[in-house]
N, C-alpha and C positions, 0 to 999 in steps of 0.2 A: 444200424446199431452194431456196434462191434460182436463178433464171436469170442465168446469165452469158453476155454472147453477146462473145467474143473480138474484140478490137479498136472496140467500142463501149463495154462498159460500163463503168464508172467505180468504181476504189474508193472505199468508201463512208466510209474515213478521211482520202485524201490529195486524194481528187476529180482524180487523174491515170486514163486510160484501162486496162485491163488489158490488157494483151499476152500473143500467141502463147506469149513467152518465159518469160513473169513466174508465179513460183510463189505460190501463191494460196487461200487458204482463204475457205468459205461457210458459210451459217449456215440455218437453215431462221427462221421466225416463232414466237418463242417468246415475245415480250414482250407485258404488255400496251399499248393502243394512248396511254396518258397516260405508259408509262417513258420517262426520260430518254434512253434511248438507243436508242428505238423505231429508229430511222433506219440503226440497225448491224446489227438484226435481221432476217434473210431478207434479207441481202448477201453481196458477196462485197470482198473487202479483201487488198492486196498481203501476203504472210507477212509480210514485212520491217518494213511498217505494223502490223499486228498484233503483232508481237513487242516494237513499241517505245510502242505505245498506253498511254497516262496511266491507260484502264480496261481495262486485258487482264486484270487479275486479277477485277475485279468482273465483266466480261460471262462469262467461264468459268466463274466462280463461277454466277452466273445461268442458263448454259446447264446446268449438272448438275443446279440446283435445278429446274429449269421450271416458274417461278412460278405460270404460266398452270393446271396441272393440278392438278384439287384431287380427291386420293382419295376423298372424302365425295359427290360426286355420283354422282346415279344410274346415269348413264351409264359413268361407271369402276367401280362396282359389279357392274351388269350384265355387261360385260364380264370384270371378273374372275369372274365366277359361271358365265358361261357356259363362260368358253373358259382359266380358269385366271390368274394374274398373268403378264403376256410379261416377256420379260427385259427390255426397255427398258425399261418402268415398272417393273419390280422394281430397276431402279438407281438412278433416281430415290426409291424410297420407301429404298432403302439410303444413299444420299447422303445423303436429310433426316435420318435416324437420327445417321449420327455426324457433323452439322451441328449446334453448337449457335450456335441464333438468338440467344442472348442475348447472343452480342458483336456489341456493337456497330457493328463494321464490318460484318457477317453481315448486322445487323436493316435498317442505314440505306441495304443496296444493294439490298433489297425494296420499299421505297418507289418510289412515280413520278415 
């Protein structure tokens, strides 16, 4: 989850300071480091600016998909063998399910 330290840091959409006052959503690092919109990822961002963002719909979309995690390694294997699937990646593999890639707008916001 991103560090916001009140009255320094900066939304990462409008580049104005965060405030005491100011309601505010964070992101943890889910992208990888060639996506286009690496820079939004593991921020934090005015609601106000995030509600009226050109890619609000694409980084949500992104953040449900979590491109980064890929069921096929060994290490999310292991894991689920050992200690079962957690619910947070159980949403994730729920999400890809009734996500179909083939449209296009789906396919071309998985690109970098």
């Amino acid at each position: 989850m991103a560090i916001i330290i009140i009255g320094l840091s900066k939304c990462s959409i409008c580049g104005e300071v965060i405030n005491e006052n100011d309601e505010i959503v964070s992101w943890k690092d889910f992208l990888d480091k060639n996506h286009k919109l690496l820079q939004f990822s593991d921020s934090g961002m005015h609601s106000n600016c995030f509600r009226n963002w050109e890619y609000k719909n694409e980084f949500e979309f992104l953040y449900q998909y979590q491109p980064l995690i890929d069921f096929n390694t060994p290490e999310v294997n292991k894991l689920i063998e050992d200690n079962g699937i957690p619910e947070w990646l159980n949403k994730i593999k729920e999400f890809r399910k009734k996500t179909t890639l083939h449209n296009t707008q789906y396919s071309k916001w998985l690109e970098k």
